[in-house]
Every structure is written in C-alpha cells, then in structure tokens.
PyMOL CGO cylinders between C-alpha atoms (Angstrom):
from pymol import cmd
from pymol.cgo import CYLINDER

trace = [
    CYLINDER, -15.49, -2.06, -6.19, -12.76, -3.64, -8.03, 0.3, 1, 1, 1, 1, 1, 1,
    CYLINDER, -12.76, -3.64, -8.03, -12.37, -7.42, -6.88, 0.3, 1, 1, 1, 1, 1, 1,
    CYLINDER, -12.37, -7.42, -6.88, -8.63, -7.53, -5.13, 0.3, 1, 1, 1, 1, 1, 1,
    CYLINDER, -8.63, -7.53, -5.13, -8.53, -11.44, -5.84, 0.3, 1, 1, 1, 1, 1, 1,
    CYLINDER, -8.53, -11.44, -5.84, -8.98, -14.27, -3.45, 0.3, 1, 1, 1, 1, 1, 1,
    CYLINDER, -8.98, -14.27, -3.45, -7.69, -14.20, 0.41, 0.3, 1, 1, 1, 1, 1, 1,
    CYLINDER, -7.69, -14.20, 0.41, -5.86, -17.04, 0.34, 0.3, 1, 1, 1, 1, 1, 1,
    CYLINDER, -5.86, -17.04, 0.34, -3.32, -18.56, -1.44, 0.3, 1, 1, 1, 1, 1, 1,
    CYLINDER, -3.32, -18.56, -1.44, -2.58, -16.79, -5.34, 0.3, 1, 1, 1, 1, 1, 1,
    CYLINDER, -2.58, -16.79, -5.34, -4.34, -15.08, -7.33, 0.3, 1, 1, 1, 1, 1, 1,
    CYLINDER, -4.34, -15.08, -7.33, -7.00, -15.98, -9.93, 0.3, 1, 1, 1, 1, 1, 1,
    CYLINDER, -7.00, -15.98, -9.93, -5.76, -15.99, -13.20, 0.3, 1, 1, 1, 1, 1, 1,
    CYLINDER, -5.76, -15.99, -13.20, -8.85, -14.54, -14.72, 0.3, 1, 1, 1, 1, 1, 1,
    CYLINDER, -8.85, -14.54, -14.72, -8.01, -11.09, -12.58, 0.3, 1, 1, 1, 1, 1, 1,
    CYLINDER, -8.01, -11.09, -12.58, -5.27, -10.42, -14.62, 0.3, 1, 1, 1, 1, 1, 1,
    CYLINDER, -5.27, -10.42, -14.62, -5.78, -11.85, -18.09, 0.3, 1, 1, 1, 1, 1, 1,
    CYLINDER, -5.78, -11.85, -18.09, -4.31, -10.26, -21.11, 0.3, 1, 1, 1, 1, 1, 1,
    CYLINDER, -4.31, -10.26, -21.11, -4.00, -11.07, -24.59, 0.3, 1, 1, 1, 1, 1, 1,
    CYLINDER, -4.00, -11.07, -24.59, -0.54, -11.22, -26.10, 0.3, 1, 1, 1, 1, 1, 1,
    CYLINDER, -0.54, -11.22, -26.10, -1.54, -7.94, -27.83, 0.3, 1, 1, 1, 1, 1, 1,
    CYLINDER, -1.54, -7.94, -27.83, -2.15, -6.07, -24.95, 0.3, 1, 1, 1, 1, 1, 1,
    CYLINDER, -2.15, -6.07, -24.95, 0.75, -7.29, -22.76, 0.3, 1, 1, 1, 1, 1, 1,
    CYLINDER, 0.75, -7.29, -22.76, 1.62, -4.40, -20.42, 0.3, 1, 1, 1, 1, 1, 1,
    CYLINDER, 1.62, -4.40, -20.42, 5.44, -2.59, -20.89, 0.3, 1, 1, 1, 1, 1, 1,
    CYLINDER, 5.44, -2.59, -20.89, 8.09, -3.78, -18.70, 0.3, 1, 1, 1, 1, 1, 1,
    CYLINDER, 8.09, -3.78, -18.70, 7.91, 0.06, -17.80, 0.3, 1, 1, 1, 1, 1, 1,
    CYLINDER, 7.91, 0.06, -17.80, 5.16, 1.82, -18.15, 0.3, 1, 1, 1, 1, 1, 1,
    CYLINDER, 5.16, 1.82, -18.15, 5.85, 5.32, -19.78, 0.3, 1, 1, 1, 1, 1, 1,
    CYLINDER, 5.85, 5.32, -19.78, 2.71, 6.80, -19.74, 0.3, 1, 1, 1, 1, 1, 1,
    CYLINDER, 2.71, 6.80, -19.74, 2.35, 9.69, -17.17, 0.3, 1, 1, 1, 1, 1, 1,
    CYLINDER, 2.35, 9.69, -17.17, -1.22, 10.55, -16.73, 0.3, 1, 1, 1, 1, 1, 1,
    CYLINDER, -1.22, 10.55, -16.73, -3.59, 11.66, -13.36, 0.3, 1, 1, 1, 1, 1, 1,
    CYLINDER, -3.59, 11.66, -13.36, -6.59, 10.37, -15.14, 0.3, 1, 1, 1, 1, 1, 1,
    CYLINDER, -6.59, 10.37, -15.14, -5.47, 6.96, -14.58, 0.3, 1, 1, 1, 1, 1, 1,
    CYLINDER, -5.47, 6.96, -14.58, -3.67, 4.19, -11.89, 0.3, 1, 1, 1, 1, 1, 1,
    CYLINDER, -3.67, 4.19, -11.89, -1.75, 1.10, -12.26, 0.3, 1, 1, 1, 1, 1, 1,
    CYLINDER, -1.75, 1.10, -12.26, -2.84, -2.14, -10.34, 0.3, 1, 1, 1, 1, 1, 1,
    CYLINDER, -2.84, -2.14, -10.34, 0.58, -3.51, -8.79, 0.3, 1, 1, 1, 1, 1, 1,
    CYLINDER, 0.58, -3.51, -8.79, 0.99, -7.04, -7.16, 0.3, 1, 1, 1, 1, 1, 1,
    CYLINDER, 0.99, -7.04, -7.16, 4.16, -8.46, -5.26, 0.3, 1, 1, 1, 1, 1, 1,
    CYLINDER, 4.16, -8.46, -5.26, 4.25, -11.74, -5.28, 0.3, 1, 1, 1, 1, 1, 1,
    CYLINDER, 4.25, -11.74, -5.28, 5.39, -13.44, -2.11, 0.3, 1, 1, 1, 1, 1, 1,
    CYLINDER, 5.39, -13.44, -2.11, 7.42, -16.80, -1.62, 0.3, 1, 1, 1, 1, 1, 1,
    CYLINDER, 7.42, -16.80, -1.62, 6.50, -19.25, 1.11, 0.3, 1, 1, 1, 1, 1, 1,
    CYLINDER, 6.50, -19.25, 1.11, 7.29, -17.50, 4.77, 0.3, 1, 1, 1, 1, 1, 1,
    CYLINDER, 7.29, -17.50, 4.77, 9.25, -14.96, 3.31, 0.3, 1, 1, 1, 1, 1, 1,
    CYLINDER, 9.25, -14.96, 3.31, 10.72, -12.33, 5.50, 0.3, 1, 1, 1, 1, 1, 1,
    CYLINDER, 10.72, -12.33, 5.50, 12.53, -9.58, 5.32, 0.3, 1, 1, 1, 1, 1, 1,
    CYLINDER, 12.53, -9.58, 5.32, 15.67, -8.09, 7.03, 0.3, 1, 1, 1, 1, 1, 1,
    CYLINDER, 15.67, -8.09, 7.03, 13.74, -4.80, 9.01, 0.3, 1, 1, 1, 1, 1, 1,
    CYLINDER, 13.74, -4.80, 9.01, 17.00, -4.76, 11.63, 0.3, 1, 1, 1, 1, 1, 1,
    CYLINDER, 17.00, -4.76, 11.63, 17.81, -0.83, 10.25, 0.3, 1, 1, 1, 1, 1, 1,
    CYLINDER, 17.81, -0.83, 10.25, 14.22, 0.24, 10.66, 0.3, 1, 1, 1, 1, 1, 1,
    CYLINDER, 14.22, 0.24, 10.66, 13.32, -1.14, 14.72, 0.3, 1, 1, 1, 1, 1, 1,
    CYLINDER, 13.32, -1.14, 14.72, 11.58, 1.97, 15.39, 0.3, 1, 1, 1, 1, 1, 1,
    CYLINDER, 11.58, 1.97, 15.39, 8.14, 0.37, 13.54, 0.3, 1, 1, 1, 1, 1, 1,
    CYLINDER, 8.14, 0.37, 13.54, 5.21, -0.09, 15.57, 0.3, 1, 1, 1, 1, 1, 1,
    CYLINDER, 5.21, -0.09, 15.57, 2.73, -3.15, 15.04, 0.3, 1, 1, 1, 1, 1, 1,
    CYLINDER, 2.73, -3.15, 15.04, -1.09, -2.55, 15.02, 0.3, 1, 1, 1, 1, 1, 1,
    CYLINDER, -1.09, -2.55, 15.02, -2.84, 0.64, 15.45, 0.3, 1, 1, 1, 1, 1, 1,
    CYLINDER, -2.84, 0.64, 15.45, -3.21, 2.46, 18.45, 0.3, 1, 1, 1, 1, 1, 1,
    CYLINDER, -3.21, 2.46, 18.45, -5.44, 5.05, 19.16, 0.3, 1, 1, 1, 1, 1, 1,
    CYLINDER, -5.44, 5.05, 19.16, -3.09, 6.97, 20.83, 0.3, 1, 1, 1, 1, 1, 1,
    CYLINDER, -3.09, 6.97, 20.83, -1.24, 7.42, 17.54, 0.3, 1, 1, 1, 1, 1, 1,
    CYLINDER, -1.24, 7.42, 17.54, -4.90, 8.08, 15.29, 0.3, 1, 1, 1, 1, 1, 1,
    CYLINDER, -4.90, 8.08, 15.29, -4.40, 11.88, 15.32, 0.3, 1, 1, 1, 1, 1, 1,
    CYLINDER, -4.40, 11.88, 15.32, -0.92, 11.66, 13.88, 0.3, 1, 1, 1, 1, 1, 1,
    CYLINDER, -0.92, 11.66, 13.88, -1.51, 9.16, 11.51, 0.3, 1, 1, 1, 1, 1, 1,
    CYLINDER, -1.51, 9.16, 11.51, -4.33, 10.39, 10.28, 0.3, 1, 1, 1, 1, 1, 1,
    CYLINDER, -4.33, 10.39, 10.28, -2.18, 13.99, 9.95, 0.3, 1, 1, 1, 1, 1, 1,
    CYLINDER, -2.18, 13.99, 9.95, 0.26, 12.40, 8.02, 0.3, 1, 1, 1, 1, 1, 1,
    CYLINDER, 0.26, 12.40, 8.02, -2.52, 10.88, 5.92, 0.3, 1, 1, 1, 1, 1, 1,
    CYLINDER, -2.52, 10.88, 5.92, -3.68, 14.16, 5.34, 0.3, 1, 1, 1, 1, 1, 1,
    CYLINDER, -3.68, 14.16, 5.34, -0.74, 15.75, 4.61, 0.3, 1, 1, 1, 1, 1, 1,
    CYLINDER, -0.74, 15.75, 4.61, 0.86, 13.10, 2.00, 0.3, 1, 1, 1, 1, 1, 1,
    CYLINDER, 0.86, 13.10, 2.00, -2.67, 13.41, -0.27, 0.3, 1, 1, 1, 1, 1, 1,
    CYLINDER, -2.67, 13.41, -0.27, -3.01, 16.81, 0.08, 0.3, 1, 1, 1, 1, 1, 1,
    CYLINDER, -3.01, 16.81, 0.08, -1.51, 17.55, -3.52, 0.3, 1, 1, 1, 1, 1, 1,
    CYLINDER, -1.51, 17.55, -3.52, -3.72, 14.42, -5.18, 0.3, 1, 1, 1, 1, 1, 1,
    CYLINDER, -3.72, 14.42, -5.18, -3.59, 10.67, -5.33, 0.3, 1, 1, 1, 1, 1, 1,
    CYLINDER, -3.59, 10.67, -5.33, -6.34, 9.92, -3.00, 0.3, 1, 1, 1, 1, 1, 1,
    CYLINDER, -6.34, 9.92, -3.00, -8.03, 12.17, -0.35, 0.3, 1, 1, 1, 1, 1, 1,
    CYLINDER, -8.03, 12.17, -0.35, -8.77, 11.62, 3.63, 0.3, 1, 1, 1, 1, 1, 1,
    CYLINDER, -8.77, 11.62, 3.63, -12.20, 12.07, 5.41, 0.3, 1, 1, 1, 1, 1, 1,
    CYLINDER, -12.20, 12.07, 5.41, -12.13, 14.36, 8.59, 0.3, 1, 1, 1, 1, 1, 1,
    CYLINDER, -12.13, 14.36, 8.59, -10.90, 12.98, 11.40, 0.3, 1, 1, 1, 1, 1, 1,
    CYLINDER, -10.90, 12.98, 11.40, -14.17, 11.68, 13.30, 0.3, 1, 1, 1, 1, 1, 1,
    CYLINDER, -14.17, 11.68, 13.30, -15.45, 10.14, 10.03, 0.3, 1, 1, 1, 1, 1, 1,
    CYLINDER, -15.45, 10.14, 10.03, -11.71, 8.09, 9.29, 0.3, 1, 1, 1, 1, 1, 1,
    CYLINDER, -11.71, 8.09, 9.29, -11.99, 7.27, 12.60, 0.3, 1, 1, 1, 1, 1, 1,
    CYLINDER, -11.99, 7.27, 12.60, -15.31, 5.93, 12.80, 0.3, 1, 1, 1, 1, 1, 1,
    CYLINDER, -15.31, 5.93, 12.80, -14.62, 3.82, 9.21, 0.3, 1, 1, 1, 1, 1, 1,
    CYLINDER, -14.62, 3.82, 9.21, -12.28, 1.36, 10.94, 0.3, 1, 1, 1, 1, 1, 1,
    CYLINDER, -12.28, 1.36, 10.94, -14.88, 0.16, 13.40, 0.3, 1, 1, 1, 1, 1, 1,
    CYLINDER, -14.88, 0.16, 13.40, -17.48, -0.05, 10.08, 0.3, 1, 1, 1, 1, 1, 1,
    CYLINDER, -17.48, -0.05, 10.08, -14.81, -1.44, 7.31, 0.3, 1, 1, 1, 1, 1, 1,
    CYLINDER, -14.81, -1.44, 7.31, -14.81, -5.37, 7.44, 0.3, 1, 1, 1, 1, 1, 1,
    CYLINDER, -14.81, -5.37, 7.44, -11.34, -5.03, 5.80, 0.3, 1, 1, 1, 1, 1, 1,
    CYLINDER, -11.34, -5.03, 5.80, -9.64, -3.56, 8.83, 0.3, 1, 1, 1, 1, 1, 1,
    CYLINDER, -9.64, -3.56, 8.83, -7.28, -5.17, 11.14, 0.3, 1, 1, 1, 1, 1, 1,
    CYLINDER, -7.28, -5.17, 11.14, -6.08, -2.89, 13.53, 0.3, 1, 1, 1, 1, 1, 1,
    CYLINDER, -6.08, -2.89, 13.53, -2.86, -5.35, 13.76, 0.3, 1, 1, 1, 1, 1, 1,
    CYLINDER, -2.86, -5.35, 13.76, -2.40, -4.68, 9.82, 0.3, 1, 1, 1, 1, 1, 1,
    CYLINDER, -2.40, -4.68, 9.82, -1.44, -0.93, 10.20, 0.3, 1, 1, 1, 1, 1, 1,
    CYLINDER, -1.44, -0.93, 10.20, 1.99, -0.35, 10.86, 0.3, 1, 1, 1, 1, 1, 1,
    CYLINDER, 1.99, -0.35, 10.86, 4.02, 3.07, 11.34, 0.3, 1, 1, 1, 1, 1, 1,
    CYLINDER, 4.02, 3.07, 11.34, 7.77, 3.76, 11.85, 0.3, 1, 1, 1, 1, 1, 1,
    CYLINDER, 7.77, 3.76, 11.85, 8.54, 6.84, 14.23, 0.3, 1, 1, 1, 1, 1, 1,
    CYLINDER, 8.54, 6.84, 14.23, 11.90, 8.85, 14.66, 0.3, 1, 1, 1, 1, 1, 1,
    CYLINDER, 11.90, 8.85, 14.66, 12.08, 9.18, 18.40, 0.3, 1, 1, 1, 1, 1, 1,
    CYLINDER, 12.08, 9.18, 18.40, 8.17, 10.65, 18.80, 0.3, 1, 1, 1, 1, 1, 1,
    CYLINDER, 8.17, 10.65, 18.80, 7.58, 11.91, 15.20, 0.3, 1, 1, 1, 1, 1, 1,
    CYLINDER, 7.58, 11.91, 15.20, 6.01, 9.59, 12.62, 0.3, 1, 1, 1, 1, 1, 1,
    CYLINDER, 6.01, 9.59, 12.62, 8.06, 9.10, 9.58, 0.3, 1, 1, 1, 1, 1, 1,
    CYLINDER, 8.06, 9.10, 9.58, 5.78, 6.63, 7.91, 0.3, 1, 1, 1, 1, 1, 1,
    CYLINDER, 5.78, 6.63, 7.91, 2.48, 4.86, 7.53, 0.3, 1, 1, 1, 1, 1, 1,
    CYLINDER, 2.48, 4.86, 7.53, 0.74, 1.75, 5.97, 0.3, 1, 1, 1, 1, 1, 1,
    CYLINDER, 0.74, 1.75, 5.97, -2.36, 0.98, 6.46, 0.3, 1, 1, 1, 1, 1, 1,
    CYLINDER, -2.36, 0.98, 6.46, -3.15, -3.06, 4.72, 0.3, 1, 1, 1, 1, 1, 1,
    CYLINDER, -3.15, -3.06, 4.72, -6.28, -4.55, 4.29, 0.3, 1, 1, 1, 1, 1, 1,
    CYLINDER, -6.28, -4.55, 4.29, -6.91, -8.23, 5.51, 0.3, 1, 1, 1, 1, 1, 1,
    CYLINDER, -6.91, -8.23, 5.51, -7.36, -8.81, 1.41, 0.3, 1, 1, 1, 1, 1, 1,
    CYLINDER, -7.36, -8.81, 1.41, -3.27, -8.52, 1.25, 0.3, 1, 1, 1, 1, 1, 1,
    CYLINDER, -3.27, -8.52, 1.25, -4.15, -5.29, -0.23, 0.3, 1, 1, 1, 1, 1, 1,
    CYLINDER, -4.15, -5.29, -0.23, -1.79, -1.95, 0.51, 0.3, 1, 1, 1, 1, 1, 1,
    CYLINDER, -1.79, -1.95, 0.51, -4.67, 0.83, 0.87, 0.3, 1, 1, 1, 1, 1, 1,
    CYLINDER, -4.67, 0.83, 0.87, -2.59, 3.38, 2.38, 0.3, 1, 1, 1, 1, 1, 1,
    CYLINDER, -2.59, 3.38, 2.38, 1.26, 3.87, 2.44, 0.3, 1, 1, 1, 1, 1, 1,
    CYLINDER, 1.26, 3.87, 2.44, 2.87, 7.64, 3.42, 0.3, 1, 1, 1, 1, 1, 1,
    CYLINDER, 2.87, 7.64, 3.42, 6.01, 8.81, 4.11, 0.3, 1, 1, 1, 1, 1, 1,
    CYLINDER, 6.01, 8.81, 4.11, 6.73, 12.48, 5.59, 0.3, 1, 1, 1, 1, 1, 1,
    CYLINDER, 6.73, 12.48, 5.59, 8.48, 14.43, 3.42, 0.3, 1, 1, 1, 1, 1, 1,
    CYLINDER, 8.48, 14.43, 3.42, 11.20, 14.81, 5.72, 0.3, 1, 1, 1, 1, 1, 1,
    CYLINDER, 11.20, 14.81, 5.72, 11.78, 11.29, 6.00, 0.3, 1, 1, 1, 1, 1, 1,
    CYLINDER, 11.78, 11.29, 6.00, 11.51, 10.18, 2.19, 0.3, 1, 1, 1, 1, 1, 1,
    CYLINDER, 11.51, 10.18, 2.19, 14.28, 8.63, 0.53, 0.3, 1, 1, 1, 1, 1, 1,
    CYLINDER, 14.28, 8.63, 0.53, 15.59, 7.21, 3.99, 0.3, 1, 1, 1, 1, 1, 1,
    CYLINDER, 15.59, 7.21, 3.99, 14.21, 3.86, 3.38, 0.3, 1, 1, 1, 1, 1, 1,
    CYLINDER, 14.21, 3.86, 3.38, 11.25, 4.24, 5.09, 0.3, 1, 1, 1, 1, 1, 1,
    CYLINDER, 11.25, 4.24, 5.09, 8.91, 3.36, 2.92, 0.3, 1, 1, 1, 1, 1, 1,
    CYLINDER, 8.91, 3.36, 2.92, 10.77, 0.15, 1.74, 0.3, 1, 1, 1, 1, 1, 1,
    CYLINDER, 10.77, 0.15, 1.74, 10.99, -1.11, 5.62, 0.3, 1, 1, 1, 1, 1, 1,
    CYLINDER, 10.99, -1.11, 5.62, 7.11, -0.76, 5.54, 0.3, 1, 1, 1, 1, 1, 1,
    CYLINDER, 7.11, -0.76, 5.54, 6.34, -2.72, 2.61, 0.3, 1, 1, 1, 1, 1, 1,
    CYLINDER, 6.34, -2.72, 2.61, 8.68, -5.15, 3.54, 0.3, 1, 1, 1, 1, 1, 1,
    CYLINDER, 8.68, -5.15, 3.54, 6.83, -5.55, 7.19, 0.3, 1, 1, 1, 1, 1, 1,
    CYLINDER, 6.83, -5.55, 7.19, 3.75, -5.62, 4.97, 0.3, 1, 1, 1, 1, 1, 1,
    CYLINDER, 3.75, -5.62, 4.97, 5.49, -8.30, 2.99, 0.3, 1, 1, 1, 1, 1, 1,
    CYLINDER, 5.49, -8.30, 2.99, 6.17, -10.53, 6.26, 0.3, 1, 1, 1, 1, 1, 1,
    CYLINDER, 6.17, -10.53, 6.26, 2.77, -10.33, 7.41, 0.3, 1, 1, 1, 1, 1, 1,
    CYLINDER, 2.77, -10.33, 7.41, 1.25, -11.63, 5.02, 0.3, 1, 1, 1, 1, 1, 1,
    CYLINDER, 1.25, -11.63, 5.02, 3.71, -14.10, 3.47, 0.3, 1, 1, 1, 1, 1, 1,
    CYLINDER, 3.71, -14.10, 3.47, 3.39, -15.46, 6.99, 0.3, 1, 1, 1, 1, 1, 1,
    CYLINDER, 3.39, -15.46, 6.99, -0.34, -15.38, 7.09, 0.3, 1, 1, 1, 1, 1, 1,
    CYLINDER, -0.34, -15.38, 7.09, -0.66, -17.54, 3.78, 0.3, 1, 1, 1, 1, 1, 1,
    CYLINDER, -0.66, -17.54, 3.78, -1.12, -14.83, 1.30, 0.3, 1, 1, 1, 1, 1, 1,
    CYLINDER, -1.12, -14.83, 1.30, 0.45, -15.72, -2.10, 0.3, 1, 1, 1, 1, 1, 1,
    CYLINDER, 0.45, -15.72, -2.10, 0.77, -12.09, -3.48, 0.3, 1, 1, 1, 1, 1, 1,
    CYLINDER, 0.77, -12.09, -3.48, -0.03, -7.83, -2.22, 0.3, 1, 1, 1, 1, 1, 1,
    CYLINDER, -0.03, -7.83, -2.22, -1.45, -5.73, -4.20, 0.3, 1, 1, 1, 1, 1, 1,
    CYLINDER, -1.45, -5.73, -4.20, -1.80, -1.76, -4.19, 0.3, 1, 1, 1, 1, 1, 1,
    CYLINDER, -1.80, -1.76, -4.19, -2.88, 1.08, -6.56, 0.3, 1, 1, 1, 1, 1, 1,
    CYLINDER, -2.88, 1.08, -6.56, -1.07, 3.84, -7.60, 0.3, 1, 1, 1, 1, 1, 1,
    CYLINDER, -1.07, 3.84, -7.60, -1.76, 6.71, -9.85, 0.3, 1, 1, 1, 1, 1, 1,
    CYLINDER, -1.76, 6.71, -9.85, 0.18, 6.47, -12.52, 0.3, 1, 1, 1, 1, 1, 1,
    CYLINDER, 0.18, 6.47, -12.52, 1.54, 9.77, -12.63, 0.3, 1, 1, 1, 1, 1, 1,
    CYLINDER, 1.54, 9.77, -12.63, 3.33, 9.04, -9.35, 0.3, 1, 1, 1, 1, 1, 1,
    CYLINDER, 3.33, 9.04, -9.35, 6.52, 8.33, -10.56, 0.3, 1, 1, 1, 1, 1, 1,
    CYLINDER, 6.52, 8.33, -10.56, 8.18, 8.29, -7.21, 0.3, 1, 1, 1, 1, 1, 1,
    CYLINDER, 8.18, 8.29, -7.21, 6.33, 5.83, -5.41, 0.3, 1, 1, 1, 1, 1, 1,
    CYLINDER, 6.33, 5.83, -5.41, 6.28, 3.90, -8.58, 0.3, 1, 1, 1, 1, 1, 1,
    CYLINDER, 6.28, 3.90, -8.58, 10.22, 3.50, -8.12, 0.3, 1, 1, 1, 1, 1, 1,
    CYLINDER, 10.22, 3.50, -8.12, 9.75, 2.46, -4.91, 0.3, 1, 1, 1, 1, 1, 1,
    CYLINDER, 9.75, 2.46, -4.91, 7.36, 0.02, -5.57, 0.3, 1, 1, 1, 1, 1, 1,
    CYLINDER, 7.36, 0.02, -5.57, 9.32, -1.15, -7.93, 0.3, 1, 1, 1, 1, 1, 1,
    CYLINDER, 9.32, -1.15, -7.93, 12.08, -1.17, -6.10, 0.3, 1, 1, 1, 1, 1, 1,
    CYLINDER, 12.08, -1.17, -6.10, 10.35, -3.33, -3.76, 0.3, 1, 1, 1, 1, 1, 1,
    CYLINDER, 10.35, -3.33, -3.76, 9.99, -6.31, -6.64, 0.3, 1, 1, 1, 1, 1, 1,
    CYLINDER, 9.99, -6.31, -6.64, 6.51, -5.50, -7.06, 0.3, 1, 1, 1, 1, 1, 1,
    CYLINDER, 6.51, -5.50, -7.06, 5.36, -5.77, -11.06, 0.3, 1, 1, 1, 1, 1, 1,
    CYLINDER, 5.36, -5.77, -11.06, 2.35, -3.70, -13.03, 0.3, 1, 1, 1, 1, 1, 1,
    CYLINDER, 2.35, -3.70, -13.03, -0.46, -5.90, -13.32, 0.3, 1, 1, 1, 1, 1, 1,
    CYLINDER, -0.46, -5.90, -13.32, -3.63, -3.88, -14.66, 0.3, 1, 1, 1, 1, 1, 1,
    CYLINDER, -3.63, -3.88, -14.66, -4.13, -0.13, -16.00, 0.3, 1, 1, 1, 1, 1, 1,
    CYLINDER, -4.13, -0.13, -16.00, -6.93, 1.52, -15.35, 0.3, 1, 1, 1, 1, 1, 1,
    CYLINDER, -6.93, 1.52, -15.35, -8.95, 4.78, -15.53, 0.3, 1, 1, 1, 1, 1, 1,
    CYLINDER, -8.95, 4.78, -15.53, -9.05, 6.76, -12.78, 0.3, 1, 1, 1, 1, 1, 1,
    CYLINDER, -9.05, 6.76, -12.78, -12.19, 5.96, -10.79, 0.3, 1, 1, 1, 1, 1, 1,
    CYLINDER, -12.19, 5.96, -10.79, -12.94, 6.44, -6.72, 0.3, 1, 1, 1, 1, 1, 1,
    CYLINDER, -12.94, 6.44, -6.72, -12.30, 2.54, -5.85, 0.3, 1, 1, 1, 1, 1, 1,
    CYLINDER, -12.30, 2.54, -5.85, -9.44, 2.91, -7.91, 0.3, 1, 1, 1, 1, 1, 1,
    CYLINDER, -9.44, 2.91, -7.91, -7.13, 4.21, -4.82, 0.3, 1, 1, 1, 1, 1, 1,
    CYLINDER, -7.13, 4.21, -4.82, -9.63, 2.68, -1.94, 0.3, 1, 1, 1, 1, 1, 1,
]
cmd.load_cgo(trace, "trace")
C-alpha cells in the first residue's frame, strides 16, 4: 500500500521527489480512468476555517447514521472511482482498520437527509468524500474538507492528502478549489483510491 507520509508534522521530502524534468503541470490535462492523482493540502499552524453556513455537520460516526452513509457511499461510486463492500463487511472494517477514528468521519445533513460524507484516516489522509447529487455544487463538499482541514491542522498534521482518479474533473475543481495542489500521478491500482 502506498506510504501516505509520516503522522506528524510535514511530509518527507523523499515521498514526493521529482526531477526538474518531470515536474508535474500546474494543471494537469490528461483525462484518463486508468490512472489517479495524489493531492496534498498543506495546512498552516491551527488553521481553521469559517464552517458558520454549513452548522448542519455532524462530528464522529454514529451508528445510527451507518446505513445512510454507507448508501450514499454506494450511490456516489456506483458509476466508478472506487467501489463499496456490502454493508455487514464496511461495517465490520472499521472495528478491523487501525486507520479509523470514528471521531474522523464527518457528514452534513439537510434537516434528516445526508447531503455529504468524509470519511479521514488518522494518517491526515481523505479516504472517502461524497456528496448527493442533489446537494452538489451547494458547497457541501468544500465545508467538509474544510472541517477535515481543522481537524487536523489542530491535531498537528502539517499537510492532507487524498486520491482522485484523474478523470474526475469535478472533484478535481473542488479540490482545487480547496487550495489543495497535485503531488504524484499514478496508474490506476486498488490502493490507489483506499
């Protein structure tokens, strides 16, 4: 599995070396599904975010909320870009997956439906973010990445990183949106979106 960098603190330099020849585009213009970008936001010391529009997002996982969640899961990968296990197996990872904090999964709801998900790992690494289409280009997203942003600037983390196929142009825009930068191209392999 690909080695998100350290927990603490930045990044090792040697995850991300490149040669001035092979210095990645400002944009990226390539547009395939056989391969993902590695993005990183770097975070400044106790940064935090203005989430004031977006009070509706809930802190830490519930179990009350699982079958929705993992519904919304479903349905946001259910045209490609990563794939969900049935319900008892997701379940039953987060008791078995020494990367999850139940307090690093946050979701935003309108009234009782869930607009959004993201799901962190205690790396500072984004392993799942969803929006339902009926909620996209609301802002909903961007509030969750910047809670994700908050949490970990305030837990010492120097940087977040996520993957992202690279023929996902939309949630490319919003990462970018969100100040985070391309770091690493890749071929398309399982880890690549775990």
């Amino acid at each position: 599995m690909f080695d998100h960098g350290s927990t603490r603190g930045s990044r090792p330099s040697a995850l991300i070396w490149q040669s001035l020849r092979t210095r990645l585009p400002a944009q990226p213009i390539d547009q395939s599904d056989r391969h993902c970008w590695l993005m990183r936001r770097d975070l400044g010391p106790q940064e935090r975010v203005d989430n004031r529009a977006h009070t509706a997002i809930r802190e830490g996982f519930s179990i009350r909320d699982a079958v929705q969640i993992h519904q919304l899961l479903t349905l946001g990968y259910q045209n490609g870009g990563g794939s969900v296990p049935a319900y008892s197996d997701w379940l039953r990872a987060f008791e078995n997956d020494p990367e999850f904090d139940p307090a690093l999964c946050y979701s935003l709801w309108n009234g009782p439906q869930l607009a959004g998900v993201i799901q962190c790992c205690t790396s500072a690494f984004i392993k799942d973010l969803v929006v339902h289409p009926r909620a996209r280009r609301q802002g909903v997203g961007l509030a969750l990445l910047n809670q994700a942003f908050t949490t970990f600037s305030l837990r010492g983390e120097g940087a977040v990183d996520l993957n992202v196929i690279e023929n996902n142009l939309a949630a490319r825009r919003l990462y970018e949106k969100a100040g985070m930068r391309y770091v690493q191209r890749r071929e398309m392999t399982s880890p690549c979106l775990a």
